[in-house]
N, C-alpha and C positions, 0 to 999 in steps of 0.2 A: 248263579246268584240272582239274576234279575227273574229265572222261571219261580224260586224261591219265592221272590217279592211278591209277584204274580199269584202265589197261592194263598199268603197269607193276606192278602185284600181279600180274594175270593174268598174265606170264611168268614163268614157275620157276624158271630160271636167275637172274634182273636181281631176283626177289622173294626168295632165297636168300642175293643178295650185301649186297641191301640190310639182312635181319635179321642176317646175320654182324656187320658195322659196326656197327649198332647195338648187338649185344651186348656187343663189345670195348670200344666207347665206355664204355657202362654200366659194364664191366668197371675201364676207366681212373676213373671217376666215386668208384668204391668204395674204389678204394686212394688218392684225394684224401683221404678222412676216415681214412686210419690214422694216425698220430703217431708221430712216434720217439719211442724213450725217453728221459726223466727230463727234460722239458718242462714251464714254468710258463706255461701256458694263461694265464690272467690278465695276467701281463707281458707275453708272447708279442700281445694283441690290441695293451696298451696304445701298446706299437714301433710295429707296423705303424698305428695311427692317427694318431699324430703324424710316422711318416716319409711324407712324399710318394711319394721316389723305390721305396721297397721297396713301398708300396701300388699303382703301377701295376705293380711287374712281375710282383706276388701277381695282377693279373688274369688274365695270359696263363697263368697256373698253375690259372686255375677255382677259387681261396682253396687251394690245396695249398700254398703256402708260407705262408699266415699260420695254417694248421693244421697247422707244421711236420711236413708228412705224409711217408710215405715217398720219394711223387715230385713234393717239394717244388721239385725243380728244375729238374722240365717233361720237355720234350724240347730245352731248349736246350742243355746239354751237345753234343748228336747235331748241333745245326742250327750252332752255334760249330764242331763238327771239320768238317762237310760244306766249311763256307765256309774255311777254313785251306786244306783240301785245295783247293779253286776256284783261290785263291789263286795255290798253289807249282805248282800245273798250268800257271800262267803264266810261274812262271820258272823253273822246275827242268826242265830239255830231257828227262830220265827218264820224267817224269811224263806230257809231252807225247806224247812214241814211244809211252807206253804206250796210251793213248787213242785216239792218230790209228791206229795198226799192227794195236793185237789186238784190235780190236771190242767183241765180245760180253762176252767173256773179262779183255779190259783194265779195259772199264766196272762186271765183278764183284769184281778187283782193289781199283779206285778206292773202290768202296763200303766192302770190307772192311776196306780200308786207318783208311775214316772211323769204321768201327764200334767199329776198335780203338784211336784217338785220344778216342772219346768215354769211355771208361775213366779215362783219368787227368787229364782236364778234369773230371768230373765229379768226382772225388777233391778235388784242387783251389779247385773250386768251393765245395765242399760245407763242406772245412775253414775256409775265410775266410769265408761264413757263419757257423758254429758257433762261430770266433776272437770276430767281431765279436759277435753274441747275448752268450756268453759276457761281453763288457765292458762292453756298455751297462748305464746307470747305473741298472736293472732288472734283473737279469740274465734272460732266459727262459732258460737251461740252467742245472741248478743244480750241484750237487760234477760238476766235470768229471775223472774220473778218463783213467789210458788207457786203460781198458777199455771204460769208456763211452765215450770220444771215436772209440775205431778202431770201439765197436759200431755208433755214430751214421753215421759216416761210409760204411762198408760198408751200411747200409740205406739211407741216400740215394745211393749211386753203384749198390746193385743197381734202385733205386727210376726212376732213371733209364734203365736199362740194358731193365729191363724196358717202359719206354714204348717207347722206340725199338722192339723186338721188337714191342707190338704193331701200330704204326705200319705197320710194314714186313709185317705179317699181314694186313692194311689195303688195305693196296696191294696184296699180290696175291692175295686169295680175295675182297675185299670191292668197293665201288665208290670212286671219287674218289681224293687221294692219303693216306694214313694220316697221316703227321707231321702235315698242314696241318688235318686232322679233328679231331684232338689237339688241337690249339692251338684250335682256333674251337671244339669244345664245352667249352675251360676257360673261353674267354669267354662264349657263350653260358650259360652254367651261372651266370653272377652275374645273370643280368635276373630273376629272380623275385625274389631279393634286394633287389634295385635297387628293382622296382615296390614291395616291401613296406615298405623304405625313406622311398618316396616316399609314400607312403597315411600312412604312421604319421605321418609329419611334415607331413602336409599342411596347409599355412595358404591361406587363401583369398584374402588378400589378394594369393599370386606365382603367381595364374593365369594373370596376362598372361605373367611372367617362362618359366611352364611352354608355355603356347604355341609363345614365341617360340623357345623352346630345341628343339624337338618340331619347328615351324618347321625351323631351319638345319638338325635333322639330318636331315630328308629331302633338301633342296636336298644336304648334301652327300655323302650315299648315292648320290645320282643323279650329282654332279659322279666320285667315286671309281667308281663302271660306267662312265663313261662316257670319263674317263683311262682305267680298266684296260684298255678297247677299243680305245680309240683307237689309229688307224697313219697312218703317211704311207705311201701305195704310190708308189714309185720305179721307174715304165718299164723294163720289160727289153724286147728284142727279141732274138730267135736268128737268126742267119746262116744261109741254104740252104748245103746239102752234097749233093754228088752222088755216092750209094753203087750202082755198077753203071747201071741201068738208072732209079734210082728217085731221085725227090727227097725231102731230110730238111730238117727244121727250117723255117726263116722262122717261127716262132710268136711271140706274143707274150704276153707276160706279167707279172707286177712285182713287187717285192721289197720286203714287208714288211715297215716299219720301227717298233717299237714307239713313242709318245709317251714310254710308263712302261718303259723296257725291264729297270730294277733292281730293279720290285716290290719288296717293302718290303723288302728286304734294309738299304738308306742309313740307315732308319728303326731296322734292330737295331743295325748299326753305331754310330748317333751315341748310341744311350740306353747302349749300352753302355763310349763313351768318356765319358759323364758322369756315370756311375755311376762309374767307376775312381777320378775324385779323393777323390769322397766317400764310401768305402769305405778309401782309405790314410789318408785322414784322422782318421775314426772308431777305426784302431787307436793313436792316438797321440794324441786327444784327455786320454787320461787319464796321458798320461807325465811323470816325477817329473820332468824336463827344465823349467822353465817356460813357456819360449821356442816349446821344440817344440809342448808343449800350447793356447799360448799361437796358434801359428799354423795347427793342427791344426782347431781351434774357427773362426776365421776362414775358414778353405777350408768348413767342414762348413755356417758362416752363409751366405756367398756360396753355393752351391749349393743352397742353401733360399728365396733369393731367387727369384720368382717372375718379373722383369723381367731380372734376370742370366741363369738357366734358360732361360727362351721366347729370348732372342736368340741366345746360344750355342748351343741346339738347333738352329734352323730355320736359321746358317751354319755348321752341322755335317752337316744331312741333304742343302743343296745338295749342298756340296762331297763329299759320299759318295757322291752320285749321278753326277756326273759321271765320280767315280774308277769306280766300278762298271761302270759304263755302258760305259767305255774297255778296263773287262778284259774285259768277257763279248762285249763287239762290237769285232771287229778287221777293220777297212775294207779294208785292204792284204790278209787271206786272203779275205774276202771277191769284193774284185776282183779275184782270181786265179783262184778259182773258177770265177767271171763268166766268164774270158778263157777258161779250159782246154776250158769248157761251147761256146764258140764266141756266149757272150750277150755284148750290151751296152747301155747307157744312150744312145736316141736323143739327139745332139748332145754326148756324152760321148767320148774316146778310151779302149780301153780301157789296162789296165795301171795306173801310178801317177796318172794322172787319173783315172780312174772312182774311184781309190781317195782322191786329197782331193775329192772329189765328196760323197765319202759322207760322211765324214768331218765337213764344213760340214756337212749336210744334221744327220745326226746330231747334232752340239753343239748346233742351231738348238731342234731338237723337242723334246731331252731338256730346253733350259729351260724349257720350259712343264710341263714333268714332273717339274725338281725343286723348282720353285716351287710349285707342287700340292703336294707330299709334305711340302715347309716347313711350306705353310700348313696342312697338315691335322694336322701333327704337334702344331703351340704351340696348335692351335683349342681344346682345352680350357681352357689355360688363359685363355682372350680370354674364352669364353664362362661361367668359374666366373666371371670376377668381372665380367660383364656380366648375367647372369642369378642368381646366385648357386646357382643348381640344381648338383649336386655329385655326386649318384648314377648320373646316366644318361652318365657325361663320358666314360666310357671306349668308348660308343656311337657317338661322333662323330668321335673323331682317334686319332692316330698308329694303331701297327702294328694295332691291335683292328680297327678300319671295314676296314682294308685287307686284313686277312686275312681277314675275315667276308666282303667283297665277293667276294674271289677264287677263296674254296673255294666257295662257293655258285654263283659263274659256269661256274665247271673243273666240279663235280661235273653241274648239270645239262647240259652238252654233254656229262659220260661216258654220263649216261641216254639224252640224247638220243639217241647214237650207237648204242646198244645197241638201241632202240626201231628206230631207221631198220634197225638190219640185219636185228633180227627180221621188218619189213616186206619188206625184200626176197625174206628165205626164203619168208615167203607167198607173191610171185607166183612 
């Protein structure tokens, strides 16, 4: 490992990309600690400890949202328009021509198109935060005038806007992909936290509990590499063609079927439909209405329920998996492909059979993929109140484990490949 290390300092190019990343990182780290204006710090912590739901999504922020900081709202604005666009790519036949016809050019389109949705989602965004702050029975923002409201809101949507930027600087002078860097050093960024946490409170009598908790999350680091890897390869064979004088094809091959093919996407989908109740609900908890009030508090309880929550998540992240799964893998162009290629599936016909071929094969795998993403999403909560350890939870499940896993697997095969080619130029 360390002779590894050792190599990739010694190339200039691959040691260049990797201080670039790290600077921008660092870069991102520094505008977590700015704050907008006219914020009561004090209140502002008091929120975020007693809400659940807003303290796991202040993870994937690095604490930039419970430090109402400028880019308090991450890079999820950008990563919400990417997925919108994914979407209507599947049902708006414009969007498809565009993709499938102009290439290079269509795919700079499609970006642009995201960059410029990420604009008034983060607007959006930023205001129904500031709405709700504003009325909880704390206030953290204090005289909301409009001057302060548009100044607040225009620094969290430039706060945003500027991640993405450097995301995408990320992606092409640096190594790995920028967004998903982003998001893994806000999470990595709480373990020093976390370990100081855990020291300060340390009782001796929950060393077993520390263990055992230390325990599952390696078992399920290793289960999440080894989902994220996992495929089923699916047989292909190509048909000989006789061009003049010469024989082509008869090769053989197979077709890549992922276990996880929705990566944690099911997992932002479902925290982000269970956040929506409990968010309409908190602006209506305090309405002079009784009734409304009266049921506003009830939806806000029920979502604070830790057995309500864990169940509804994990038949929210299936069923998202599946949905996902169905848009981004379409069996029928696939096996068209197959056919046009002159490939097919030993003891398959091709055409509309190869294509419910897939199709079975596919729903089969992805359950094992989206029961994985269940389990790993409520795993915190099984293991706070099985261990009672609280600090390290965000280590073990939902989107945190899955995206730490994933950028660390992507980024070392972008080194490795860098490494192989520089090898090659030596000989």
């Amino acid at each position: 490992m360390f002779e590894k290390l050792i190599q990739i300092f010694k190339v200039k190019d691959l040691r260049k990309k990797i201080f670039y990343t790290l600077i921008l990182l660092v870069i991102f780290r520094l505008a977590a600690q700015i704050p907008v204006p006219g914020v009561n710090l004090e209140n502002l912590k008091k929120f975020f400890e007693t809400n659940q739901l807003f303290g796991l999504l202040n993870v994937f922020t690095g604490g930039a949202m419970a430090n109402m900081s400028v880019v308090m709202l991450g890079v999820g604005p950008y990563i919400t328009a990417t997925i919108i666009m994914q979407l209507l790519s599947m049902i708006v036949p414009r969007i498809q021509r565009m993709m499938k016809e102009e290439g290079e050019a269509g795919r700079n389109k499609f970006n642009q198109w995201s960059r410029l949705l990420t604009i008034p989602l983060a607007v959006m965004q930023s205001y129904a935060m500031i709405n709700m702050l504003s009325r909880s029975s704390q206030p953290v923002i204090g005289e909301l005038t409009p001057f302060n409201l548009v100044t607040i809101i225009v620094s969290i949507t430039a706060g945003s806007v500027f991640l993405m930027w450097l995301g995408e600087l990320i992606t092409e002078n640096g190594i790995g992909n920028g967004i998903s860097l982003i998001i893994f050093a806000g999470i990595v960024s709480r373990m020093p936290q976390s370990i100081y946490q855990t020291a300060a409170t340390f009782d001796p009598s929950q060393i077993i509990n520390l263990i055992i908790f230390f325990v599952i999350a390696v078992v399920v680091i290793a289960g999440v590499v080894f989902i994220t890897e996992a495929r089923r390869n699916v047989p292909v064979s190509y048909a000989r063609r006789m061009r003049g004088m010469k024989m082509y094809g008869g090769a053989q091959t197979y077709l890549p079927l992922r276990v996880n093919t929705a990566g944690v996407i099911p997992i932002i989908f479902a925290m982000s439909v269970m956040l929506f109740p409990g968010m309409v609900a908190n602006f209506f908890v305090n309405s002079p209405n009784e009734f409304l009030a009266k049921s506003a508090q009830n939806i806000a309880g029920l979502f604070q329920n830790q057995l309500f929550y864990g169940i509804l998540y994990f038949v929210l992240v299936v069923a998202f998996t599946y949905f996902y799964t169905s848009v981004i893998f379409e069996p029928k162009s696939v096996a068209e492909h197959l056919q046009r290629q002159g490939g097919f599936i030993p003891g398959i016909r091709p055409g509309p059979p190869t294509a419910d071929y897939l199709h079975i094969t596919v729903n089969r795998i992805t359950l094992a993929g989206a029961m994985f993403l269940g389990i790993v999403a409520v795993l915190p909560f099984v293991v706070q109140a099985g261990t009672g350890v609280t600090t390290f939870n965000y280590m073990i499940g939902g989107t945190s484990i899955l995206i730490m896993v994933s950028v660390v697997l992507e980024t070392i095969k972008q080194v490795e490949s860098q490494m192989i080619m520089r090898d090659y130029e030596g000989f």
